[in-house]
Structure formats: C-alpha cells, structure tokens
TIVOFI-687601 format. One record per residue (C-alpha): x, y, z. Coordinates in steps of 0.2 Angstrom, whole numbers, plus 2048, in hexadecimal, padded with zeros to 3 digits. Layout:
REM TIVOFI-687601
XYZ ...
REM end
This chain:
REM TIVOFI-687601
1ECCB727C 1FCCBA282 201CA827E 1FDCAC26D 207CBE26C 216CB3272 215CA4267 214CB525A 224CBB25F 22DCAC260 227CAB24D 22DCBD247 23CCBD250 246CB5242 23ACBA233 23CCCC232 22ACCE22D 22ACE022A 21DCEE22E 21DCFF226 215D0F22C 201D0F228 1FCD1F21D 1E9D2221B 1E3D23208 1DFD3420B 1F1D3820F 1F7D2E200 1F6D3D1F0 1F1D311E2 1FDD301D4 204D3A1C5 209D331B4 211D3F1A8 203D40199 1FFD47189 1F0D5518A 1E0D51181 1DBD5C177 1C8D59178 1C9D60188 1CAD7417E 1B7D6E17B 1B2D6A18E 1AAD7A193 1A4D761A5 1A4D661B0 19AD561AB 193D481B3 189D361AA 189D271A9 198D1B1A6 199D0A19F 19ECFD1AA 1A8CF419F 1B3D0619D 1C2D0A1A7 1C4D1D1A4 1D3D251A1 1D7D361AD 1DCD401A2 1D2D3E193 1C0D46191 1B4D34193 1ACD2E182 19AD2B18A 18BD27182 17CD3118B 171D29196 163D3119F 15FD231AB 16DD161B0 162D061B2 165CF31B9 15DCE61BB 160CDD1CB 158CCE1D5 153CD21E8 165CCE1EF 16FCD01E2 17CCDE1E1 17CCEA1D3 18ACFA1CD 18AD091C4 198D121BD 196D271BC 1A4D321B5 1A8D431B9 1B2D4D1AE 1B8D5F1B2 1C3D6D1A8 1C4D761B8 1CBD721C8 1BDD6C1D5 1BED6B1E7 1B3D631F4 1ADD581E9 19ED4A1F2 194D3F1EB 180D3B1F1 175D2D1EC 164D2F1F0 15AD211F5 14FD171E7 13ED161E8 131D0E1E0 11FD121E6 11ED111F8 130D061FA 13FD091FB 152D061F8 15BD0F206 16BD17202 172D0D210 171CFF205 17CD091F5 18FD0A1F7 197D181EF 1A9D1E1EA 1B3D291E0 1C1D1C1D7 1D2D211DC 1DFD1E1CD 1F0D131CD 1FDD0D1C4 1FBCFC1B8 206CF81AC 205CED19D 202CD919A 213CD119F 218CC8190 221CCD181 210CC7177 203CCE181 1FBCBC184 203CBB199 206CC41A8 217CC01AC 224CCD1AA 234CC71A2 244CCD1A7 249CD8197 237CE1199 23ACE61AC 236CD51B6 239CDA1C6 23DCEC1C3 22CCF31C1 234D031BF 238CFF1AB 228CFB1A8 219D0419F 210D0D1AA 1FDD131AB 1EED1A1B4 1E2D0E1B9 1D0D141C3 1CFD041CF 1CDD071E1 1BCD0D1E6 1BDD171F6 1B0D241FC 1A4D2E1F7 1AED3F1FA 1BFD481F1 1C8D561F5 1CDD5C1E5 1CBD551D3 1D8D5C1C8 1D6D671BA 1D2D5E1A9 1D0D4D1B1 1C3D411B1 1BCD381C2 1B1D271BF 1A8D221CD 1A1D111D4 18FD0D1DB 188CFE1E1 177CFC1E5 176CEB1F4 161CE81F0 15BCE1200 153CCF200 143CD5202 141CE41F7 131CE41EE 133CE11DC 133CF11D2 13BCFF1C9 143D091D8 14BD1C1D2 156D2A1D8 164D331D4 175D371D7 17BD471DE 18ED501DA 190D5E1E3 1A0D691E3 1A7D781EA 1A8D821DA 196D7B1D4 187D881D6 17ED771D5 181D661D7 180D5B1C5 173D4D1C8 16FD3F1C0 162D2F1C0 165D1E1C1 159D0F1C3 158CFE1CB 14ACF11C5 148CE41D3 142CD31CC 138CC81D4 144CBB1D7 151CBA1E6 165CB71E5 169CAE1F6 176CB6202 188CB31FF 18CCA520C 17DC9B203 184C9D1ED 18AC8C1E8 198C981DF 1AAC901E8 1B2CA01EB 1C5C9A1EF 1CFCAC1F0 1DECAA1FB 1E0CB9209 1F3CBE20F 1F0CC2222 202CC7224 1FFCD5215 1F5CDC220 1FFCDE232 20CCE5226 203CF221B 1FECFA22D 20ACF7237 202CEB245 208CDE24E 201CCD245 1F2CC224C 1EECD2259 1DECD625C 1E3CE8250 1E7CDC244 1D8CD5243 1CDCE2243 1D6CEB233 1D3CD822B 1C0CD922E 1BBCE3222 1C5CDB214 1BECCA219 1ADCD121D 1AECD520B 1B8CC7203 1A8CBC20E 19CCC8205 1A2CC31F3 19ECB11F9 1AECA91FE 1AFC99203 1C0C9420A 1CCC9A217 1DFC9A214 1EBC9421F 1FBC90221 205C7F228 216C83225 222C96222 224C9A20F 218C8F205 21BC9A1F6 22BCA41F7 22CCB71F1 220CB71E5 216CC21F4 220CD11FE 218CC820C 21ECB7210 212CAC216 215CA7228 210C98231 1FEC9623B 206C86244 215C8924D 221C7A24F 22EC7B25C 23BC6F260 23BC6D275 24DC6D27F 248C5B281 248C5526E 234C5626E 22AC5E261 21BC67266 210C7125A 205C81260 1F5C86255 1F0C9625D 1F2CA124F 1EBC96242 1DAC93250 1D9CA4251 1D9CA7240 1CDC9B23A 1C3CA1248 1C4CB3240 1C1CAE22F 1B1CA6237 1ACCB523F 1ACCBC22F 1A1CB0224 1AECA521D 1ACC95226 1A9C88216 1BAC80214 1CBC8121D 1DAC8020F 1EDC7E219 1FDC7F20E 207C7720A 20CC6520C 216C661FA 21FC791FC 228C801EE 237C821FA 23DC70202 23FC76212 235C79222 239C84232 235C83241 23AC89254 249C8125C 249C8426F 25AC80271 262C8C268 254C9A268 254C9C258 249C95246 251C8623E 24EC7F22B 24CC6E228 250C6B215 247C5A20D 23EC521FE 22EC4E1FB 228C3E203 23DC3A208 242C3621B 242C48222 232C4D219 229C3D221 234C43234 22DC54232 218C5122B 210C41232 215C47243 20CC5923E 1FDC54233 1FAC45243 1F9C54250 1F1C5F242 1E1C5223F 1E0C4D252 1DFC62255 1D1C64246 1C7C5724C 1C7C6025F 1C2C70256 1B4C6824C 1BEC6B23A 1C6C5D234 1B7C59226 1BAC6A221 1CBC6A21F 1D7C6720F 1EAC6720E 1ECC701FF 1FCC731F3 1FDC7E1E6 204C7B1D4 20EC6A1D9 210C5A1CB 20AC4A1CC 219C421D3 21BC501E2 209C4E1E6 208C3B1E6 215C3B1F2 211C491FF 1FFC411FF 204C2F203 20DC37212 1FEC41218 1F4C32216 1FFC27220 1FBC3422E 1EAC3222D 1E0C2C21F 1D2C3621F 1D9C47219 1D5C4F208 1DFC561FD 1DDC681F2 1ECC6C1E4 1EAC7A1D8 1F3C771C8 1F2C6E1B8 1E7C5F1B5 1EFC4E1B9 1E3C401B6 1ECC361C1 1E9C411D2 1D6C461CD 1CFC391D6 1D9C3D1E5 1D5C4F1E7 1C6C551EF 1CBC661EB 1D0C6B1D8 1D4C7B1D0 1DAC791BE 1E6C891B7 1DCC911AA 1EAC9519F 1ECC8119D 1D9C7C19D 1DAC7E189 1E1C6B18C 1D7C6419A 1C5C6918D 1D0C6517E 1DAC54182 1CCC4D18F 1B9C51193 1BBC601A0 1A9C621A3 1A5C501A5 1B3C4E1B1 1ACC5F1BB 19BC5B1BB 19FC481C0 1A9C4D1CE 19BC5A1D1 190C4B1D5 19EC421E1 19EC521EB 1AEC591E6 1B6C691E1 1BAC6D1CF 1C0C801CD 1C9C891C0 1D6C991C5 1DECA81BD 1F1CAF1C0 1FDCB51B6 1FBCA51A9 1F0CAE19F 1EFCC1199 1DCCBD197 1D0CBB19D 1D6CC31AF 1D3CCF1BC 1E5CD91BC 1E2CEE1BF 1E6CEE1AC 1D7CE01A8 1C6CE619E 1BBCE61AD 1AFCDA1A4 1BDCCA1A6 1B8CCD1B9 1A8CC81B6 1AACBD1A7 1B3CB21B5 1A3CAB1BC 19CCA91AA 1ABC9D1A6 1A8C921B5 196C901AF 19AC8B19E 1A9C811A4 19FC791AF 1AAC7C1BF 1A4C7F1D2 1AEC8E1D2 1BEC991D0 1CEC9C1DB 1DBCA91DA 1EBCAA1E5 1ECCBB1EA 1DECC31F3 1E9CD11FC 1FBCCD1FA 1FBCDF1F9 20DCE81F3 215CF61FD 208D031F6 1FACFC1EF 1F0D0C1EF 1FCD141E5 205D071D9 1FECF51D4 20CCED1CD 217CE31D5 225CD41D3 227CD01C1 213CCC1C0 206CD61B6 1FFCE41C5 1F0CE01CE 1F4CCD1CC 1F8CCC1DF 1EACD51E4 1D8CDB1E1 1D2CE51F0 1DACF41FB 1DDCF520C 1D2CFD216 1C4CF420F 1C5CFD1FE 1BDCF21EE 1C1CF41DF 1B9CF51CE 1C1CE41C9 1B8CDD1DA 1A6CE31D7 1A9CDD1C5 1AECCC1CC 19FCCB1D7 194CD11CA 19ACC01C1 199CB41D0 185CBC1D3 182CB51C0 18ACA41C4 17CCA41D2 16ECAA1C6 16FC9F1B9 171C911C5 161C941CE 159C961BC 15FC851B6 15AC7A1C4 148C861C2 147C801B0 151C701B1 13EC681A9 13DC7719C 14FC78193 149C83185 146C90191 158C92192 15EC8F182 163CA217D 16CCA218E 176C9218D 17BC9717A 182CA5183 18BC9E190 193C91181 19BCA117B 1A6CA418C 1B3C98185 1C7C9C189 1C9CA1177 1BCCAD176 1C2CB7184 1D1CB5184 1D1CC0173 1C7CCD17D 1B6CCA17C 1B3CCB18D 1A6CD818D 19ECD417E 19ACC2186 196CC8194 189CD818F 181CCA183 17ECBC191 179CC719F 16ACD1193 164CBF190 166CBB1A1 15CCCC1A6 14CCC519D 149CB91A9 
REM end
C-alpha cells in the first residue's frame, strides 16, 4: 500500500488535482430562484399528497395539476425494479416532515419495505438546450458558453435523497420518488400498502395506496441482462468532491456505493486510463493516469500499474468485471507525460499519431501493458479504446498497437466509418449522426451481423442531440426511451461519457462548461440517484423483457406483433420531436400484457 501512496504522490505533485472541503447534503440549503407567485395557490386550503406522473417533473412553486388516483399500480416481473412518483403540496410552512412506506402484501406474502427505496427530490438549477434552435446541448458563446451565469436558469426536482425533511416551504410543492426492488422469488400477485407523510403541523398523517402486481415471469439480476451498459466513471471527481487523497482506502469506500449502483443498473465495463489528459477540460476533473511511466536516472523506462490493478480490482469488488476499456491511444492532445527521475519533475513528450515519437512512446507501453494483462488473467477482456477519432488517426494508432502485439481489440466511439468497422470489436455510433448510418447504409444488418461475430455495436447520447437525452432539463421519459431505441435499432447497448464528472456543486447547480447541465453527470455523490437514473433503468429492464419475450416466442411472431409495431415507432425522428413519453406509455401497456 504504501508503494502505491508514493507512486500517488509522485503523480499529483505536478498536477495540481484539487480537493475541496466536503459539506454533507443536509448542510447544503437547496436553492432559491426568484419567481412569479401562482395564483392557484389562494385556492389551496390545507396540504395535499397523490399520486404523480412519472413522466412529470414538477415545478416548486406552482400548485401540481394531478389527475386523482386512488391506487398507484404497476406491473412488475419478480426482479424487476418498479417507481412511483407522490407530490406533496403545501400553503403552510411544514416541519419535520417523513415519509413511511408500508410493506405490500398479498395474502400471506409479502414485499418488505427493506426492498422499497424512498426519498424526497431535492431541486437544482438546469438551464435550457444549448443551441440557438433548441435542437443541441452545446452552449454557444453569445448565449453564455462558458459563463453559465448568463444563462436561463431553473428549478429542476432531480436528486432523490432520503426519506425525511426538515422543512418544506410555504406554497411549494415536494414530489417524491419510490422504487419497489421485487425480490426474485416473490410469489405472483397483487401486493398493497400505502404511503405515510407525517408532519409536525399534521393532526394526522395524509396516506395514500399504491399496488405492485408481480407477474409470473422473472427479470434476471443485473450482472446477467444482455443490455451493454458502457457509462464511463470519473474516480478522481470523487477524491475531489470530498476531499480525499485519491486511490486511498477513504477513497474507495465513498466510490462504492456509486459503483455498487452504477453495477446495479447493469454496467458492463470499467473505465481506465493509460495516459494524463485523454479528453482535455471538458471535465473539471482531469483524467489522470492509472499506469505511471517513469524515466529511470539510467535512461530506462519503467512503467508501474498499481493504481490501475487496484482499481479494476475495486470495480470488480463492485460487480463490474465484464469488460476493461483504457484510453487512449489516439488522445485529443498529442502529448503524453510521464515522470522523469532526473529532474524530479513530469515532462511532456509532444508527437503525431503513428510518427516516430508516438511509435518511441506506445509499443514500448502497450508490450509491457499485454505482458501485465495476461499475468493478471485480463487481456481477453481488455480493449484500447478511443473516443471520437477519424479514420485516418485510428488507422494509424491501431497499426502501432498491433505491431506490439497483435492480439489486441480495439473500441472507438464516434461516427460510422465503414472502413474501421471490421476492425473494432467494440462500436458506439453517436446518435445525433445515426440518421446516416440507417439512411446511407443498413444499420441494423450491420448491428445484427456483427451481433453474430460476437461484437459490440452500441449507440450513445451527448450533447449532439437536444433529444432524445438524459440532461436534468430532459422529459424523464427520453431516460427510458433510451433502451427502447437500442431495441428498435437493433444495438447491444448504449454508452454515455459522463457517469459522475460531477461539477463543483452538483447538489446545488447542474450546469457546467458550455454544455446543456446534467450532461456530465446523472447520479450525486453520496450514493444519491436521480430521477433521470431510475428512469434509465426503467428503459434498460424493457430492453431485457422484450428480449426474453422474443427468443420465448421466436416460433410464434404474431404474438408479438402489437409490441414490435411499437418499438418501430422509437425512431430518432420521432423522439427527437418530443414523443418520448408517448412512445414509451404506449409500448410498455403493450408489453404489460404479457
């Protein structure tokens, strides 16, 4: 261990990765925006609590348009996840506010509340799509870029945290989030209970019913959906946000949770890094290297791979041990750094791809790289990956890797280039260009061929697109219309390059950089979700479904014939106009029936 604290050091000494002061959510007041006072609250005589819809995010200070519901129901398969969203409303200011669930029964079984999350939303600030035209995320300069301070600004409900507030403001509303975990081996059924508010100005608390109905069909556990979850984690976010010295046993411990539940959403793939500065600022956290390279006084190169073996070590520990992507062989800045002994100090070597000092600097690396995955047992499931490169760039840094060993697969992220296809075991095609790779070529063919030669074909999301996404100022349904894409698209699953590249606050403000907020992040520390999460899983669960259903029915089409007509409506154009939960609430009744 102490090994690894010194390679550590010798690392940070001349990065300057920050750490700020750690303040618990509860010591973080929630934000004020200045507003204009709905008037419909002169009608709200006491406080009241229902039923939301899902597919609502609702505003704090306007009275909620709810339609009533006496019972909340879903229908769920044993395994599956399920969510509710309830809305408290209040003219008066309220105090001590707590939130029970019961447990759901049905006959003589039961659904303990150990097995049913719940949390009061806490609000933050969104702003608005990024382009002039509404149709990207990227902020242009005249509308606030990097200054997100001229931007619009608004209240957003999107981290769920517990089950207990303090206070609750006069003429505000308060949606909360449930999600019912139904175990594996619940009995089918109709289980019931209710939901308790309580508060210290109540003379009793307001209750209301909901309902699960448990099919009798089983969703396997996350480590076993086909779904290829590739969400790219920021460990050094992390060791920044509170304050901890990075790859320390502290430091690993705040990451659990927020891997434990990145694993738990089915994640497939652990991200690391080869090399300092893959991507440049588009994060407020540089990525740092997980190999560190040092120049000896003798002219020798050595290479040290603690951090990143303790890493994938942790990421294992978690439940993500599938696949192993290292970046980058093809950076977006031609330079690499590494540790010169004889000057104490970290030096920059500037190259181009594939030229002289490029081939000096990587065959060496990637040999001792492959000779250290094999040792460790990873190799086969390792990829060198690259993100958003051309053809020319990749044909070259991919000759290099292969002189130094032959056998190494290659995942890009990017536009479609028939010309590399064949050579990457690993392929994620931006959806905000797949409008051309359907269009101009066969993109289903070509993701269900390479389906059958045991290759990745995924799609991603980033700021390319205003829709569909999964930015704080998204409708919830793009979360989980996301999943329903990749079915009709015919791809193994979806990526997205920012799991926790959290900002300086991001339990207060979501924006960040001259990108549309929440792009660089969709969970909280502390192992907070978010309603753009559970959405998200909510999509990746129907992926599974209707895959189990089809190799079920694969003799019986027609048996599936209302639900594949309603996957055929998930097409780019469609959502992209806003259809998300439309699509979604139509496909997921049908899917219901069975």
């Amino acid at each position: 261990m102490r090994k690894l604290l010194v390679s550590v050091a010798l690392l940070l000494t001349a990065v300057g990765l920050g750490a700020q002061s750690f303040t618990p959510v509860e010591n973080l007041p929630e934000v004020q925006l200045p507003f204009t006072p709905d008037a419909a609250w002169a009608a709200v005589k006491a406080p009241g609590f229902a039923w939301g819809s899902l597919d609502v995010r609702y505003e704090k200070t306007s009275v909620p348009v709810i339609k009533p519901v006496k019972v909340a129901k879903q229908v769920a398969w044993r395994g599956e996840r399920v969510s509710f969203q309830p809305v408290l409303w209040t003219p008066e200011e309220l105090h001590d506010v707590v939130l029970e669930v019961s447990d759901l029964s049905f006959r003589k079984n039961v659904i303990k509340n150990s097995d049913i999350k719940v949390g009061f939303e806490r609000y933050v600030i969104g702003d608005c799509l990024g382009a002039e035209d509404g149709q990207r995320g990227y902020f242009p300069a005249d509308m606030g870029g990097f200054d997100q301070s001229k931007r619009d600004s608004v209240l957003v409900p999107e981290a769920i945290l517990g089950p207990a507030m303090a206070q609750v403001e006069a003429k505000t509303a308060r949606p909360a989030w449930i999600e019912v975990w139904v175990p594996q081996s619940a009995t089918p059924g109709t289980y019931k209970g209710t939901v308790k508010l309580s508060a210290k100005e109540l003379k009793k608390p307001l209750k209301i019913a909901f309902a699960v109905e448990v099919r009798d069909r089983v969703l396997p556990k996350p480590a076993h959906w086909s779904f290829h979850l590739d969400l790219w984690q920021n460990p050094y976010a992390v060791a920044r946000y509170f304050g901890v010295e990075p790859w320390s046993d502290a430091h690993l411990e705040l990451m659990r949770p927020l891997m434990t539940q990145l694993a738990q959403g089915g994640e497939k793939v652990v991200t690391a890094t080869l090399m300092y500065d893959c991507w440049g600022p588009q994060t407020l956290d540089l990525f740092q290297t997980m190999v560190q390279v040092t120049k000896q006084l003798d002219g020798s190169t050595t290479y040290n791979y603690d951090i990143f073996d303790r890493w994938v070590e942790f990421m294992a520990s978690c439940g993500i041990t599938e696949q192993i992507n290292c970046f980058t062989i093809a950076p977006w800045q031609t330079r690499f750094r590494y540790y010169d002994v004889a000057t104490d100090s970290q030096r920059f070597v500037q190259f181009d791809y594939g030229d002289d000092a490029y081939r000096a600097l990587w065959i060496p690396l990637l040999k001792s790289f492959a000779d250290h995955l094999r040792t460790k047992g990873w190799f086969d499931k390792t990829f060198l990956a690259v993100d958003e490169r051309g053809v020319e760039v990749m044909l070259k840094v991919m000759a290099v890797a292969h002189e130094a060993d032959p056998a190494f697969k290659f995942s890009l992220a990017g536009n479609y280039h028939p010309e590399l296809e064949a050579q990457l075991a690993d392929y994620c095609i931006g959806l905000a260009v797949d409008d051309d790779y359907f269009v101009k070529t066969d993109g289903r063919a070509i993701n269900d061929r390479r389906h059958g030669e045991g290759k990745i074909t995924t799609f991603y999301t980033c700021c390319g697109e205003g829709h569909p996404n999964t930015f704080t100022i998204s409708p919830l349904a793009e979360s989980a219309a996301l999943g329903w894409y990749a079915l009709r698209n015919h791809y193994d699953g979806y990526l997205r390059w920012a799991y926790n590249s959290w900002n300086k606050e991001p339990m207060v403000d979501t924006r960040w950089y001259n990108l549309t907020s929440g792009d660089v992040y969709l969970v909280y520390p502390q192992g907070w979700s978010s309603v753009r999460w559970e959405r998200f899983v909510e999509g990746i669960q129907d992926y599974e479904k209707v895959k189990i259903l089809r190799e079920e029915y694969a003799s019986q089409p027609k048996k599936l014939k209302k639900l594949e007509d309603a996957i055929e409506k998930f097409t780019h154009a469609n959502l992209w106009f806003g259809g998300a939960d439309k699509y979604v609430n139509e496909a997921k009744a049908i899917l219901n029936t069975f």
